[in-house]
C-alpha positions in Angstrom: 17.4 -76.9 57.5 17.8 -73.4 56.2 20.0 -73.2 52.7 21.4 -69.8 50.6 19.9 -69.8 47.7 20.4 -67.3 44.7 17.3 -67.0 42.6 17.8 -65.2 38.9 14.9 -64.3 37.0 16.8 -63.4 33.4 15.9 -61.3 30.1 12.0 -60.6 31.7 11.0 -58.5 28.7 8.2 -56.4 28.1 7.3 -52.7 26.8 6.5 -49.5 29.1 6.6 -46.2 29.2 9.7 -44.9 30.6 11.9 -42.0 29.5 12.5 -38.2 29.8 12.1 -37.1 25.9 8.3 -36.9 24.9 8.8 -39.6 22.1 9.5 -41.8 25.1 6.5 -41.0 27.0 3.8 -41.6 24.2 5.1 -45.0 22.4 5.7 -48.2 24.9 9.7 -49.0 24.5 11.1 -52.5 25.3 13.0 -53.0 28.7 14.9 -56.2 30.0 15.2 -56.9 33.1 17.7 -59.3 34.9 17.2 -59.8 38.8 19.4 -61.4 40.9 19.3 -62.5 44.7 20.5 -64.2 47.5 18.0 -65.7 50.1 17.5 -68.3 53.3 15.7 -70.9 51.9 13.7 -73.4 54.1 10.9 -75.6 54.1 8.7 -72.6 56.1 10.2 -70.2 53.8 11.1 -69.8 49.9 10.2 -67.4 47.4 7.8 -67.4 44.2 10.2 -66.1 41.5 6.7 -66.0 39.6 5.6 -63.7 41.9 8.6 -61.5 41.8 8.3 -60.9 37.7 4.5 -60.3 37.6 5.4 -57.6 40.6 8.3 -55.6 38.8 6.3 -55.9 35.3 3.5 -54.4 37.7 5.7 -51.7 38.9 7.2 -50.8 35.6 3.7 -50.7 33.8 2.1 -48.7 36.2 4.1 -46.4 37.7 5.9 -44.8 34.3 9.3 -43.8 35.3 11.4 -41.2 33.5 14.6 -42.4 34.5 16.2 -46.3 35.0 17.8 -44.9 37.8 14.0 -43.8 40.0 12.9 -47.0 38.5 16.1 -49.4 39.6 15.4 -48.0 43.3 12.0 -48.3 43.5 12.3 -51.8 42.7 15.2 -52.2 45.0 13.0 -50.9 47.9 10.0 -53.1 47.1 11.7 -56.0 46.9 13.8 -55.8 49.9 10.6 -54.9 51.9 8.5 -57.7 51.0 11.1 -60.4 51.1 13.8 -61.3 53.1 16.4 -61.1 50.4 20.1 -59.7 50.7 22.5 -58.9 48.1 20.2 -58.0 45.2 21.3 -57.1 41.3 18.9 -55.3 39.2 19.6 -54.8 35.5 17.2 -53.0 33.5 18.4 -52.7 29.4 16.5 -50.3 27.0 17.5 -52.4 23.9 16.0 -50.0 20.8 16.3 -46.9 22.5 19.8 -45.7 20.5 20.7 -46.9 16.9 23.6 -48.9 17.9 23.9 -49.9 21.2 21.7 -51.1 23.7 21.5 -49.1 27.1 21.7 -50.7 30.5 22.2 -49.4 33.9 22.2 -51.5 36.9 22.5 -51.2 40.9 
């Protein structure tokens, strides 16, 4: 019996390079990251939401975007080609970046 399922992997945080200003591309800043997703769980199919935070830590470590908007579409792409996923929220915060505000852009 197949079953929708919405899996949320919430406040994955962890420090990376990622920025256009060259302070930002020298000293590791602190990201959160919120996924959300939708999926067809069945016996024969579910998803590792394990696997899904070590990947986009992965893919935030090594790849070293300069914007959140790059690194919000890579992430989008990767996911939705190695799972069958649909309706997929990404939130990525940059929480000491400004003084007094944290900045967040999301898909």
């Amino acid at each position: 019996m197949k079953k929708k399922l919405t899996i949320e992997i919430n406040d994955l945080t962890f420090k990376c390079i990622i920025g256009i200003l060259d302070f930002e591309r020298i000293k590791k800043q602190r990201v959160i990251i919120n996924i959300s997703f939708n999926y067809q769980y069945s016996k024969n199919y579910f998803i590792d939401y394990s696997e899904v935070s070590e990947l986009v830590k992965s893919i935030m470590k090594n790849k070293k975007f300069e914007l959140l908007e790059d690194a919000i579409l890579y992430i989008e792409k990767k996911l939705y080609k190695l799972y069958k996923i649909n309706k997929l929220s990404i939130k990525i915060s940059k929480p000491d970046i400004l003084k007094d505000c944290i900045v967040t852009l999301s898909n």
